[in-house]
PQR file of N, CA, C, O and H, with PARSE charges and radii, in Angstrom:
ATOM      1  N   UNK A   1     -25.873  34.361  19.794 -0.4000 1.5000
ATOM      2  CA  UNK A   1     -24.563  34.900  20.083 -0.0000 2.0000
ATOM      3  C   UNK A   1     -24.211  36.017  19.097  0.5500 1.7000
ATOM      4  O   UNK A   1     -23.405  36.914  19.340 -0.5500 1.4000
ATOM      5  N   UNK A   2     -24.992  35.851  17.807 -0.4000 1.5000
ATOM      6  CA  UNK A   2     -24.092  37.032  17.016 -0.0000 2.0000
ATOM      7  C   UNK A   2     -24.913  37.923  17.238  0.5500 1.7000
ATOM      8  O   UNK A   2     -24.540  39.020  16.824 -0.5500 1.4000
ATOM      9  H   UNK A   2     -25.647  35.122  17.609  0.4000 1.0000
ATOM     10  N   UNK A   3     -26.502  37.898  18.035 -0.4000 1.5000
ATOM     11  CA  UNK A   3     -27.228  38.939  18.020 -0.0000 2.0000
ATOM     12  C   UNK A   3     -26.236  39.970  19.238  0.5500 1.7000
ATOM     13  O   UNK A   3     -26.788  41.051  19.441 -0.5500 1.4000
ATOM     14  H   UNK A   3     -26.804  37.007  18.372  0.4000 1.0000
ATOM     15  N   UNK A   4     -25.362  39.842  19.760 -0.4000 1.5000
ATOM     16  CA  UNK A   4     -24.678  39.863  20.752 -0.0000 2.0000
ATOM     17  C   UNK A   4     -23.093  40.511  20.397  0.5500 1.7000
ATOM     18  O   UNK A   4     -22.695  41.667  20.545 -0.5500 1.4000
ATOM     19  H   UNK A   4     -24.913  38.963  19.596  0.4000 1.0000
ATOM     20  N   UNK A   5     -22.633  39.745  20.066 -0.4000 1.5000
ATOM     21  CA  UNK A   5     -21.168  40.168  19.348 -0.0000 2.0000
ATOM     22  C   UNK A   5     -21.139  41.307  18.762  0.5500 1.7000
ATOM     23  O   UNK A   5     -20.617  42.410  18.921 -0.5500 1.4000
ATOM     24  H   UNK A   5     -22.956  38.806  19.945  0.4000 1.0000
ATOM     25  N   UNK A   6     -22.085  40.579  17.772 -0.4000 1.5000
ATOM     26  CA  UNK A   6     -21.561  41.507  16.251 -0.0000 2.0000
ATOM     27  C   UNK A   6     -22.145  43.531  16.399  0.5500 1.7000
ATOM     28  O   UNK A   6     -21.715  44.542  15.845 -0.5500 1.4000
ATOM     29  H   UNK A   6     -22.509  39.682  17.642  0.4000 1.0000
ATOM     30  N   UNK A   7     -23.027  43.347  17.199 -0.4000 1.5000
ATOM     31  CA  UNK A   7     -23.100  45.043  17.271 -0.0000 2.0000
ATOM     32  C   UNK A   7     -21.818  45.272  18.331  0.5500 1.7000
ATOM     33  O   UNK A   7     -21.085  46.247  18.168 -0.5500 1.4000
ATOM     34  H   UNK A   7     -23.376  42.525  17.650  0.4000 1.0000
ATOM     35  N   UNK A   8     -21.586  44.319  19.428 -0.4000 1.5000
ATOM     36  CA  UNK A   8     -20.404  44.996  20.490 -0.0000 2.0000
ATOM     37  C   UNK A   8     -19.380  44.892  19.674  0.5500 1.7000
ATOM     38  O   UNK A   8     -18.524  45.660  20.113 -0.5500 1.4000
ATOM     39  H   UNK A   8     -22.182  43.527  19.561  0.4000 1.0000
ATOM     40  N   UNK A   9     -19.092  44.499  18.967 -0.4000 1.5000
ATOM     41  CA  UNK A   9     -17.395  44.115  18.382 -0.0000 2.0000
ATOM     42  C   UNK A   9     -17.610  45.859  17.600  0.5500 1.7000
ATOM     43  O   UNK A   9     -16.993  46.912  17.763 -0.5500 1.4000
ATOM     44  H   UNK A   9     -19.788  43.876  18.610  0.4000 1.0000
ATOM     45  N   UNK A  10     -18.683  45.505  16.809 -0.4000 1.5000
ATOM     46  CA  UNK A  10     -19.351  47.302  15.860 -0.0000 2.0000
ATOM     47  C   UNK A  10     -18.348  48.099  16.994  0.5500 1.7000
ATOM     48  O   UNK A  10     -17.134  48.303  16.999 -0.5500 1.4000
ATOM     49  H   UNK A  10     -19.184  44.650  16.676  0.4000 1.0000
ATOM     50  N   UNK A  11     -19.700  48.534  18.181 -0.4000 1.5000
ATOM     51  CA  UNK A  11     -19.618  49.694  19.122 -0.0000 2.0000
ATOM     52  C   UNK A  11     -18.171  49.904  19.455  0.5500 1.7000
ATOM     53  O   UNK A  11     -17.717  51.035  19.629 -0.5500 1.4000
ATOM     54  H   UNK A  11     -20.686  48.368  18.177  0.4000 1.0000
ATOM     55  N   UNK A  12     -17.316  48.619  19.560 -0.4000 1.5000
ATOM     56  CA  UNK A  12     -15.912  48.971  20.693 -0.0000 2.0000
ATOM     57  C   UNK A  12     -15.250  49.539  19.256  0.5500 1.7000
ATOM     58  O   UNK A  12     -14.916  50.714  19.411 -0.5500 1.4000
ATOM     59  H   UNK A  12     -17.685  47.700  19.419  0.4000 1.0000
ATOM     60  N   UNK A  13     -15.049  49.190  18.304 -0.4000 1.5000
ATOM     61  CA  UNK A  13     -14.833  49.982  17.051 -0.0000 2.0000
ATOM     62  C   UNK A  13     -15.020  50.789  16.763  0.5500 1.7000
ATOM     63  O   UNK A  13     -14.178  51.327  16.043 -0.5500 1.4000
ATOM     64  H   UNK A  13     -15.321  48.236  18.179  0.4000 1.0000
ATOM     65  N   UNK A  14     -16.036  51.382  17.030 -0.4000 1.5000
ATOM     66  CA  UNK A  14     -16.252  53.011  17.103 -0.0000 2.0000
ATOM     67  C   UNK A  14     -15.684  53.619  18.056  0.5500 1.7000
ATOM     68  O   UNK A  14     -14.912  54.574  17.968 -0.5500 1.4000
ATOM     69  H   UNK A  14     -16.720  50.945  17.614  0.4000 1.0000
ATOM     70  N   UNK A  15     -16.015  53.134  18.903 -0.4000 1.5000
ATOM     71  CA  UNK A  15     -15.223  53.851  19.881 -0.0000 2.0000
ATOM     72  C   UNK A  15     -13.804  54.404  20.308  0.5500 1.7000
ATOM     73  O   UNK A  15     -13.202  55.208  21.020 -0.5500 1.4000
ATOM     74  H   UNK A  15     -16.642  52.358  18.975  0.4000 1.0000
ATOM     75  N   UNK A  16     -13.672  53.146  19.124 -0.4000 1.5000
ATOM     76  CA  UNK A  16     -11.871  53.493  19.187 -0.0000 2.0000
ATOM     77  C   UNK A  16     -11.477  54.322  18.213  0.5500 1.7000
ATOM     78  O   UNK A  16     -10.432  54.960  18.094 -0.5500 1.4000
ATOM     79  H   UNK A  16     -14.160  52.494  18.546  0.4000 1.0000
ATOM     80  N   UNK A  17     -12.754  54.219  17.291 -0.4000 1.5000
ATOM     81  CA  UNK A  17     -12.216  55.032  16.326 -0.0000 2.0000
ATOM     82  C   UNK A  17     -12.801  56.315  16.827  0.5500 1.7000
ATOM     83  O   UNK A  17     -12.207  57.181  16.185 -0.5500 1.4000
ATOM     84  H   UNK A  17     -13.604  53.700  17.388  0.4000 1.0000
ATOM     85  N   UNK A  18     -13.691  56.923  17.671 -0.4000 1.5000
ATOM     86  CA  UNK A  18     -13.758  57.766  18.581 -0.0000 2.0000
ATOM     87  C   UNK A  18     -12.749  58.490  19.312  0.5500 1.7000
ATOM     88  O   UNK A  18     -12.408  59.663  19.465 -0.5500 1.4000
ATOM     89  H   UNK A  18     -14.174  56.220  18.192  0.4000 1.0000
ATOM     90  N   UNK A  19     -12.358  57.203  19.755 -0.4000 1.5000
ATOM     91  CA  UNK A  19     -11.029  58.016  20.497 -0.0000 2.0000
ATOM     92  C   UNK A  19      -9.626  58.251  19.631  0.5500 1.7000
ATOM     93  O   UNK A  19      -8.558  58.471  20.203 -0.5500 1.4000
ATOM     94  H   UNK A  19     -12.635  56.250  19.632  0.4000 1.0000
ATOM     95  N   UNK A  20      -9.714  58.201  18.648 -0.4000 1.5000
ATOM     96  CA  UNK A  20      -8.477  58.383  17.830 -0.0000 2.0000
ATOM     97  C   UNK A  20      -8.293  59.228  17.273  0.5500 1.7000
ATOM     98  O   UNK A  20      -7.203  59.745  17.032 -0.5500 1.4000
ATOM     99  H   UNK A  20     -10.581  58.022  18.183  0.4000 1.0000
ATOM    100  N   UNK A  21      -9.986  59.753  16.742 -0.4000 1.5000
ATOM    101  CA  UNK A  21     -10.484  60.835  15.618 -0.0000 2.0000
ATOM    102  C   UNK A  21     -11.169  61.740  16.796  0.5500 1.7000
ATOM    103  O   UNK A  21     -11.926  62.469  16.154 -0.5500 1.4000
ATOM    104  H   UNK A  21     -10.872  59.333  16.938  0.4000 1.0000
ATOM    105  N   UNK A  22     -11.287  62.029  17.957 -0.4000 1.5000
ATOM    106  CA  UNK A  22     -11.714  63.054  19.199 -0.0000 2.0000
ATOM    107  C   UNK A  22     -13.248  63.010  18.226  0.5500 1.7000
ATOM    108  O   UNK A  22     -13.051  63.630  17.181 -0.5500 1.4000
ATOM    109  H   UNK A  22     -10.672  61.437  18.479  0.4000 1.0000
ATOM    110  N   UNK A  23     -14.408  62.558  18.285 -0.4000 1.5000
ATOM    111  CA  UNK A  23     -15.532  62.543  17.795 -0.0000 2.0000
ATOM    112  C   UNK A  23     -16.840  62.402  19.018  0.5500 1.7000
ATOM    113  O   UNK A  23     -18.032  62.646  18.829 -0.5500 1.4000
ATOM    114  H   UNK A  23     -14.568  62.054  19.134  0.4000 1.0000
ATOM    115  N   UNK A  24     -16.252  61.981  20.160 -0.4000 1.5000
ATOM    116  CA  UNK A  24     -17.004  62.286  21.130 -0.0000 2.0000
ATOM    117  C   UNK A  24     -17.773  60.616  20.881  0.5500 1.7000
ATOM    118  O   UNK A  24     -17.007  59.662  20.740 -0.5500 1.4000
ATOM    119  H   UNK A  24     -15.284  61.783  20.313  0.4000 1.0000
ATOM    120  N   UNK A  25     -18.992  60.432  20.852 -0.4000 1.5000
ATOM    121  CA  UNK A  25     -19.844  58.728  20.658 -0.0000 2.0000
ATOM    122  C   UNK A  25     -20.096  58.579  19.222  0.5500 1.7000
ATOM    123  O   UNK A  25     -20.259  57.435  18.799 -0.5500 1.4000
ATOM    124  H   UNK A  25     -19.614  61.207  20.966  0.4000 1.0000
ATOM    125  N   UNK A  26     -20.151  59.564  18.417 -0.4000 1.5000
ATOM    126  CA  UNK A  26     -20.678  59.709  16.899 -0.0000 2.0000
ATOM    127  C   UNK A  26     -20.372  58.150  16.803  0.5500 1.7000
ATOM    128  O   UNK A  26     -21.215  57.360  17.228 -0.5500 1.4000
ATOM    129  H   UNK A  26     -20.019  60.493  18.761  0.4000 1.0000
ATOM    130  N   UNK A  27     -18.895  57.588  16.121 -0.4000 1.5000
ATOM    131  CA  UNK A  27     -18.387  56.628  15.781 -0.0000 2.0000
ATOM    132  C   UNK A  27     -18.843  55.419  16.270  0.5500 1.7000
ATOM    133  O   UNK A  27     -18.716  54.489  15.474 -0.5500 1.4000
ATOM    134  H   UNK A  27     -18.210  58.230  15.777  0.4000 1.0000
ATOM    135  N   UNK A  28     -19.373  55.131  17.420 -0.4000 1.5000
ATOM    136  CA  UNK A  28     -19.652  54.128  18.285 -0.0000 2.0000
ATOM    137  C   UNK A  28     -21.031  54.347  18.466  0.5500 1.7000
ATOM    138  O   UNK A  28     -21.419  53.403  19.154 -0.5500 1.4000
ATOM    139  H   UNK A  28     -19.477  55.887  18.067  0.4000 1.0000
ATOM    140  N   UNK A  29     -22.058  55.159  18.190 -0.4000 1.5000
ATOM    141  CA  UNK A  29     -23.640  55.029  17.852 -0.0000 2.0000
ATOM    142  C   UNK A  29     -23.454  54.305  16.589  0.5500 1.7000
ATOM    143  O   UNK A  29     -23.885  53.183  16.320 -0.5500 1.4000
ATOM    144  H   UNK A  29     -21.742  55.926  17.632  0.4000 1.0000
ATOM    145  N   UNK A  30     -22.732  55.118  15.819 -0.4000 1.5000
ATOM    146  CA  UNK A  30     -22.918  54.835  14.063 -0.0000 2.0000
ATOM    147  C   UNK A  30     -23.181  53.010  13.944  0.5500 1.7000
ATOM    148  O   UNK A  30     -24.242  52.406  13.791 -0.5500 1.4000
ATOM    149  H   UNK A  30     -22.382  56.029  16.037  0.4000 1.0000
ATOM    150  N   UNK A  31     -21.746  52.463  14.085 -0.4000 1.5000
ATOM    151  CA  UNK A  31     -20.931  51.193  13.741 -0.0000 2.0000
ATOM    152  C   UNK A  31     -22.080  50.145  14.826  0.5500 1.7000
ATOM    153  O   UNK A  31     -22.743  49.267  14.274 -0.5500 1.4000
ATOM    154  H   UNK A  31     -20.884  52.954  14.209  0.4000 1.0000
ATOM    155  N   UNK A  32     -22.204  50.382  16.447 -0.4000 1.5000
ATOM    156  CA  UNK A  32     -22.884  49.644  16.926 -0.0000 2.0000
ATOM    157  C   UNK A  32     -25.085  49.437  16.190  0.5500 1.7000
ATOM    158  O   UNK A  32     -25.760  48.430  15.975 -0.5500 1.4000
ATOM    159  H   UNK A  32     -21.665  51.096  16.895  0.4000 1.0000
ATOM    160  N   UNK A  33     -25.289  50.379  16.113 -0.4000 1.5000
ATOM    161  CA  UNK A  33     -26.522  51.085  14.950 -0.0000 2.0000
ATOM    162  C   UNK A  33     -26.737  50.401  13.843  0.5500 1.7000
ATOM    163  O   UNK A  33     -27.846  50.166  13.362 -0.5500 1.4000
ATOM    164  H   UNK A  33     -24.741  51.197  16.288  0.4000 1.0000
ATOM    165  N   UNK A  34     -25.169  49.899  13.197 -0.4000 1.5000
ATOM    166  CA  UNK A  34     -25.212  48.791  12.094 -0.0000 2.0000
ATOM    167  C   UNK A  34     -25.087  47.801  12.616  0.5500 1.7000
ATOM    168  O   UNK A  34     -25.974  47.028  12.254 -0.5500 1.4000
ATOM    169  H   UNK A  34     -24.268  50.091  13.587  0.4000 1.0000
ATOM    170  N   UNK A  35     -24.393  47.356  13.350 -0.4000 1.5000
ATOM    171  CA  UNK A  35     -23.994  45.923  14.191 -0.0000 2.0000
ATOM    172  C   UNK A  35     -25.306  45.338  14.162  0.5500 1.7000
ATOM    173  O   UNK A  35     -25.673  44.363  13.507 -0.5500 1.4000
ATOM    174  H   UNK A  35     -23.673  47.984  13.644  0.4000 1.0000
ATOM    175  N   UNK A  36     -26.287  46.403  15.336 -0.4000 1.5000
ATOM    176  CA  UNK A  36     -27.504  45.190  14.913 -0.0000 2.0000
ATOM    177  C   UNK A  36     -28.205  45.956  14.150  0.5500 1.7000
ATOM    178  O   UNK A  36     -29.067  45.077  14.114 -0.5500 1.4000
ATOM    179  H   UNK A  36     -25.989  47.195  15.868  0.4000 1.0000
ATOM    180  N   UNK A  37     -28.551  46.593  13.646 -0.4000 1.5000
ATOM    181  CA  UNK A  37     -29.264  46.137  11.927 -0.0000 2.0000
ATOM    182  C   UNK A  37     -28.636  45.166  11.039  0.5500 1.7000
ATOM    183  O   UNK A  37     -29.386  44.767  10.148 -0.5500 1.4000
ATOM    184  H   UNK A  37     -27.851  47.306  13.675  0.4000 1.0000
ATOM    185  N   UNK A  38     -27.414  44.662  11.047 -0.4000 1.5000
ATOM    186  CA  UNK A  38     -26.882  43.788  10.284 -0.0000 2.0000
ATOM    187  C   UNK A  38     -27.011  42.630  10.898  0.5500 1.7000
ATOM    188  O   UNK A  38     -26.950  41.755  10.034 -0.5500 1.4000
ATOM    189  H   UNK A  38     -26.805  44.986  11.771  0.4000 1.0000
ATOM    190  N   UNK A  39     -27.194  42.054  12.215 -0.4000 1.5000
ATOM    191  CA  UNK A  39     -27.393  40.830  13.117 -0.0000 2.0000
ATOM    192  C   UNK A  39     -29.323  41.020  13.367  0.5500 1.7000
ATOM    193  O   UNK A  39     -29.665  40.465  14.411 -0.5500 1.4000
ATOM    194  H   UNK A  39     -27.243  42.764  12.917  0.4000 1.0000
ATOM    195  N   UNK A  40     -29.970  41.380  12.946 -0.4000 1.5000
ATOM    196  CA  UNK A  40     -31.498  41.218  12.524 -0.0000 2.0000
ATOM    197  C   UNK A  40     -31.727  40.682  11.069  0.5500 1.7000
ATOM    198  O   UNK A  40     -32.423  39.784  10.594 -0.5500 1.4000
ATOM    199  H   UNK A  40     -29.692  41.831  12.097  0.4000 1.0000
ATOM    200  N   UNK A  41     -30.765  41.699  10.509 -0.4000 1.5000
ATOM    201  CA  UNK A  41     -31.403  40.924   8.826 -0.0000 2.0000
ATOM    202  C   UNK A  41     -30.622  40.129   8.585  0.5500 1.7000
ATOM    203  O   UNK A  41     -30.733  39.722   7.429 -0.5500 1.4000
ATOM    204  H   UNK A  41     -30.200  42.428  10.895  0.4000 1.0000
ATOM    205  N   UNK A  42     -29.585  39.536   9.323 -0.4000 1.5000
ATOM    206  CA  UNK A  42     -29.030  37.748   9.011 -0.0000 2.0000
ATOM    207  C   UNK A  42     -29.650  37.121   9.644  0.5500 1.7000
ATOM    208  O   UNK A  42     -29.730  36.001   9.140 -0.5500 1.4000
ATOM    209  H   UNK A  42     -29.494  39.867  10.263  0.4000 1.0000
ATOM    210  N   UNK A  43     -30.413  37.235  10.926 -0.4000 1.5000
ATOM    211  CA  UNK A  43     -31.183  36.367  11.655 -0.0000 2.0000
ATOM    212  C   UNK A  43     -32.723  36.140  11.106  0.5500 1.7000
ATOM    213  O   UNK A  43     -33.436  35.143  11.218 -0.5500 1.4000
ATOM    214  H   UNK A  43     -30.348  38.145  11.335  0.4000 1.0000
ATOM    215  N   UNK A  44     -33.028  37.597  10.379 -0.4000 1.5000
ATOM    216  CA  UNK A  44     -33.995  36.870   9.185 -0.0000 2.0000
ATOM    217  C   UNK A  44     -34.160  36.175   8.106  0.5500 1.7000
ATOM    218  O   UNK A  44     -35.077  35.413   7.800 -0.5500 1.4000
ATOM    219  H   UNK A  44     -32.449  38.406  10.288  0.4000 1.0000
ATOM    220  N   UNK A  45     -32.935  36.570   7.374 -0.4000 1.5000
ATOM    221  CA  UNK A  45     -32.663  35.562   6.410 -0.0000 2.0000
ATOM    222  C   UNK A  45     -32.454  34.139   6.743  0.5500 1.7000
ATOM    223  O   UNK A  45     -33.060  33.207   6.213 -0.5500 1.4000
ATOM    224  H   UNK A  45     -32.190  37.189   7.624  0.4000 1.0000
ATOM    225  N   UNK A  46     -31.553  34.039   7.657 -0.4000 1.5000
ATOM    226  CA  UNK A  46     -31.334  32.381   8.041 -0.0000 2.0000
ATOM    227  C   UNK A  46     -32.341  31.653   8.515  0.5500 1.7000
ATOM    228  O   UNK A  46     -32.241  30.427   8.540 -0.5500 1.4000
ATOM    229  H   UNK A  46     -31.061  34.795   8.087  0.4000 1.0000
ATOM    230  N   UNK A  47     -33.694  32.426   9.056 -0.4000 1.5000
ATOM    231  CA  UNK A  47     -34.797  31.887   9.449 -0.0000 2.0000
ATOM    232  C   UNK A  47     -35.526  31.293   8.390  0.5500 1.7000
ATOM    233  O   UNK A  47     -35.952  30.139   8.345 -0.5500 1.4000
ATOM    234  H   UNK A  47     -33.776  33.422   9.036  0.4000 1.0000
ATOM    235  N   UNK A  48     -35.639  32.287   7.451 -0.4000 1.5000
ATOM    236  CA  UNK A  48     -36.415  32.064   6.148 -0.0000 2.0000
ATOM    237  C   UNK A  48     -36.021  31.041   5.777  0.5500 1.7000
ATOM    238  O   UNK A  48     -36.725  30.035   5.703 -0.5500 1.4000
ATOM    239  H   UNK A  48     -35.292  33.225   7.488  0.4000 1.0000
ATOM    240  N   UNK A  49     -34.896  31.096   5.490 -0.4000 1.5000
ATOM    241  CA  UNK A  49     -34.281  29.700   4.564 -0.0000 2.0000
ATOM    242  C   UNK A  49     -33.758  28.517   5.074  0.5500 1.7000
ATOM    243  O   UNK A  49     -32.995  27.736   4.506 -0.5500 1.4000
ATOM    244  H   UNK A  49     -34.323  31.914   5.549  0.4000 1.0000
ATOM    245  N   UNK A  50     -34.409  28.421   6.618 -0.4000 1.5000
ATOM    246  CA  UNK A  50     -34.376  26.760   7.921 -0.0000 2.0000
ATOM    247  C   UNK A  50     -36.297  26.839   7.243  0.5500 1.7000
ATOM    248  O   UNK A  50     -36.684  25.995   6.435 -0.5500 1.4000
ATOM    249  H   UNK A  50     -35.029  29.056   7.080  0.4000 1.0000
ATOM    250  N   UNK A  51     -36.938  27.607   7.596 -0.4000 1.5000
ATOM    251  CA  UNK A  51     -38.011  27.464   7.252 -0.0000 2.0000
ATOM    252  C   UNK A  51     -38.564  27.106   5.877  0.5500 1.7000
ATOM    253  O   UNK A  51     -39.704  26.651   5.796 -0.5500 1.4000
ATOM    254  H   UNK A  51     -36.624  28.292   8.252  0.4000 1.0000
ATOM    255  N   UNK A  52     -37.978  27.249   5.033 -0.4000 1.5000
ATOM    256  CA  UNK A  52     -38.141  27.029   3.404 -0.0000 2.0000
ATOM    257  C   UNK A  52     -37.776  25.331   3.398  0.5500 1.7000
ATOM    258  O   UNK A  52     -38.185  24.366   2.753 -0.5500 1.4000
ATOM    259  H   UNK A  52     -37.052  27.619   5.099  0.4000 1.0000
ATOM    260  N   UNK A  53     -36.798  25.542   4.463 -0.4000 1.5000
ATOM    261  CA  UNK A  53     -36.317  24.178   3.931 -0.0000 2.0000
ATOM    262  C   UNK A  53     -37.156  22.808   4.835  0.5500 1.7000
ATOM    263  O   UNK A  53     -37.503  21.646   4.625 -0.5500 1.4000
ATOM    264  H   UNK A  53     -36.466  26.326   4.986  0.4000 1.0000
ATOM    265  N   UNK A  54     -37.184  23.608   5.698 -0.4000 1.5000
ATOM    266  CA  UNK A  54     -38.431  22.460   6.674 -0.0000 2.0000
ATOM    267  C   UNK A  54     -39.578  22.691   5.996  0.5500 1.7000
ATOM    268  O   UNK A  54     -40.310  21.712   6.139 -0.5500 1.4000
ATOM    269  H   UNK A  54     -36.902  24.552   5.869  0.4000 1.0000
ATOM    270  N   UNK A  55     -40.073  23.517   5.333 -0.4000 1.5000
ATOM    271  CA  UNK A  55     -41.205  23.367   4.027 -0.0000 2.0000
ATOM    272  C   UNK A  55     -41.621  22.856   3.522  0.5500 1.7000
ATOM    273  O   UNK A  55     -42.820  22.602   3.406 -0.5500 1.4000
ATOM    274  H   UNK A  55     -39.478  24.313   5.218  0.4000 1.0000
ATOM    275  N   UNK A  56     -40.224  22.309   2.734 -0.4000 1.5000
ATOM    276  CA  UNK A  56     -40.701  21.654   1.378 -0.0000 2.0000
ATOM    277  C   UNK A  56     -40.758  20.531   1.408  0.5500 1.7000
ATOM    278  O   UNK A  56     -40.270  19.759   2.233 -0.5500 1.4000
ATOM    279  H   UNK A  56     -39.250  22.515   2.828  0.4000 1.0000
ATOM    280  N   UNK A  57     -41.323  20.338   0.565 -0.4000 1.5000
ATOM    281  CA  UNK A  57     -42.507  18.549   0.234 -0.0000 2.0000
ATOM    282  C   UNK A  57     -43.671  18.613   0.902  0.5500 1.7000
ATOM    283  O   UNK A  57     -44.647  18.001   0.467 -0.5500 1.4000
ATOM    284  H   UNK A  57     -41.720  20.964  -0.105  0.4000 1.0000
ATOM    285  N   UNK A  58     -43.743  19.337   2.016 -0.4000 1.5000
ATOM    286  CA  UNK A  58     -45.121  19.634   2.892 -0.0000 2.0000
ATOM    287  C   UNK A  58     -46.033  20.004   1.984  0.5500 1.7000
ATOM    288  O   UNK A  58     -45.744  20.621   0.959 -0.5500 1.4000
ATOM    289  H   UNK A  58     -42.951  19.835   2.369  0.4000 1.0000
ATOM    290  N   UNK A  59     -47.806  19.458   2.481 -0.4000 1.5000
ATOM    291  CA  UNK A  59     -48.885  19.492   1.686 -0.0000 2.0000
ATOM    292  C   UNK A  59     -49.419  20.884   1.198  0.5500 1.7000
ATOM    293  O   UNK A  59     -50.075  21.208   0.208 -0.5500 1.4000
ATOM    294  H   UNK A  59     -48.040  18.957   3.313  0.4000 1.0000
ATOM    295  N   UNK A  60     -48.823  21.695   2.409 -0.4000 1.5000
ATOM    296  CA  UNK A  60     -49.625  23.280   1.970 -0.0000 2.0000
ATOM    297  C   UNK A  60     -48.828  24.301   1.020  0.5500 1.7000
ATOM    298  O   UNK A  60     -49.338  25.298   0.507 -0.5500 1.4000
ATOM    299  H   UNK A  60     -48.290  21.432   3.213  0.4000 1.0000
ATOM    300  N   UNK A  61     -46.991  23.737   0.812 -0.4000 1.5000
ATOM    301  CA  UNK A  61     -46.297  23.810   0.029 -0.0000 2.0000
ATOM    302  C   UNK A  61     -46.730  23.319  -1.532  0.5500 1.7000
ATOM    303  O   UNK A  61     -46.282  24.054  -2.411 -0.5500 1.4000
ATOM    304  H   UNK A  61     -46.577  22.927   1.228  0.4000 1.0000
ATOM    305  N   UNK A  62     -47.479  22.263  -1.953 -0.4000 1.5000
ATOM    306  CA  UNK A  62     -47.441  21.766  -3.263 -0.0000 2.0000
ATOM    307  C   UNK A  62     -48.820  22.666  -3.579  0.5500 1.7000
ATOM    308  O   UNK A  62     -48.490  23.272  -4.598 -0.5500 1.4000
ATOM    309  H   UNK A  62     -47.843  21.665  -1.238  0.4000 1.0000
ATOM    310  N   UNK A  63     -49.783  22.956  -3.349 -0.4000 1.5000
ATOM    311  CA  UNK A  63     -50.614  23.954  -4.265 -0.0000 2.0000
ATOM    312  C   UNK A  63     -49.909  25.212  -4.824  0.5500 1.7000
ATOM    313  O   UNK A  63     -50.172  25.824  -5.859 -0.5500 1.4000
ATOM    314  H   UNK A  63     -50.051  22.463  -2.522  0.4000 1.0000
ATOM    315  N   UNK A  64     -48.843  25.485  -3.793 -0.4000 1.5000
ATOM    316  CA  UNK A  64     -48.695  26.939  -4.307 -0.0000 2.0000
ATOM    317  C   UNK A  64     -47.351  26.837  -5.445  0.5500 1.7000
ATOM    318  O   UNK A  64     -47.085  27.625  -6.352 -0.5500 1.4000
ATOM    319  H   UNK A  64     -48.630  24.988  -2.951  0.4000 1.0000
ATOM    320  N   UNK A  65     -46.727  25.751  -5.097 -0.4000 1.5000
ATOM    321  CA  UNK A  65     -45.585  25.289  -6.634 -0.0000 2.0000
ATOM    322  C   UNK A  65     -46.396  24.783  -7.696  0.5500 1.7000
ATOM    323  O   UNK A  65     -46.184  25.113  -8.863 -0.5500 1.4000
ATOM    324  H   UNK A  65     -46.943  25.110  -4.360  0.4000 1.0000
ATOM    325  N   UNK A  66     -47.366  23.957  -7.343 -0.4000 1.5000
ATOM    326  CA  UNK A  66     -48.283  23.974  -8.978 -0.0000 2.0000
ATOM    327  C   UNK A  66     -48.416  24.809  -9.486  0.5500 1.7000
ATOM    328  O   UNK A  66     -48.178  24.961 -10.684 -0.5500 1.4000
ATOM    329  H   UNK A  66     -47.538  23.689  -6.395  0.4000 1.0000
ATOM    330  N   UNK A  67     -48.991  25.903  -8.462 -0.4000 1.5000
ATOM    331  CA  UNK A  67     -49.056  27.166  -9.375 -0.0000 2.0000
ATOM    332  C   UNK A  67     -48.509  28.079 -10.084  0.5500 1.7000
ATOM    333  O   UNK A  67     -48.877  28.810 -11.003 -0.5500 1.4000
ATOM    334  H   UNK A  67     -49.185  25.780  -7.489  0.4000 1.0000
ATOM    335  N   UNK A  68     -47.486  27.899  -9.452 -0.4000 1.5000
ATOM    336  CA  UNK A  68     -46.354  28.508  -9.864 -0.0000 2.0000
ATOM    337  C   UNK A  68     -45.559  28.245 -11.117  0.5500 1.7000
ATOM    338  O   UNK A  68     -44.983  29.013 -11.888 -0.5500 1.4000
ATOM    339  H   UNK A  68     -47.187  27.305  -8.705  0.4000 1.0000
ATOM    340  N   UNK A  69     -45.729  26.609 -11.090 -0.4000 1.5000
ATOM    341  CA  UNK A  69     -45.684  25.890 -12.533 -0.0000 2.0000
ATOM    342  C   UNK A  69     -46.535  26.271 -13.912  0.5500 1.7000
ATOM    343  O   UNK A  69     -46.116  26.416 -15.060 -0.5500 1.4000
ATOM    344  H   UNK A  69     -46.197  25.985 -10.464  0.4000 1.0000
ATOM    345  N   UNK A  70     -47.637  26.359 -13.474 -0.4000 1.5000
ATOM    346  CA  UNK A  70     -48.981  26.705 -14.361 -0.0000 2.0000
ATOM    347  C   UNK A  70     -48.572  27.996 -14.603  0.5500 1.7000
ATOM    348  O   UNK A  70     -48.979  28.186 -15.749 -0.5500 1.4000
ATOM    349  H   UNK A  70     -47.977  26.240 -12.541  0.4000 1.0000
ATOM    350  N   UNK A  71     -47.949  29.133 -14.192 -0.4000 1.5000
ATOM    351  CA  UNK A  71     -48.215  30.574 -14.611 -0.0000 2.0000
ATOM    352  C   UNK A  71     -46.761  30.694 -15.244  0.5500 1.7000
ATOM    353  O   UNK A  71     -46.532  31.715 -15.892 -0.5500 1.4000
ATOM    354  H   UNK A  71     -47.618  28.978 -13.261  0.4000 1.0000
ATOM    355  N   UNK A  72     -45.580  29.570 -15.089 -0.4000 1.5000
ATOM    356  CA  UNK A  72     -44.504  29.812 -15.949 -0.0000 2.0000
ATOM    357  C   UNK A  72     -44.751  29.566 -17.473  0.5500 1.7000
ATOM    358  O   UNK A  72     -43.846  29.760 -18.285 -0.5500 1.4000
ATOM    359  H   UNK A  72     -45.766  28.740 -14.562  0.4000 1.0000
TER
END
């Protein structure tokens, strides 16, 4: 859902701010452009860190924290 929202909520924001500031789409490429670049790299992060967490204690997890131990 936020891959969804969060750039349209962006775009209609530009747009308005388009139509307020006479800018033609500038405003509403820009803001929607971030919308999802900003709803990709939260959907990567939150992946990472469901995955980190379904990880740990797992067997292929403890060689690489030993090691990690050993080189602190």
């Amino acid at each position: 859902m936020a891959m969804v929202v969060t750039p349209l909520l962006m775009g209609l924001f530009g747009a308005w701010l388009d139509g307020r500031l006479g800018t033609g789409w500038v405003f509403a490429a820009l803001f929607a452009t971030l919308g999802v670049i900003g709803a990709v790299v939260s959907a990567y992060y939150r992946y990472e860190a469901r995955m980190a967490q379904h990880d740990e204690g797992k067997p292929w997890t403890r060689r690489a924290r030993q090691a990690d131990e050993r080189v602190s």
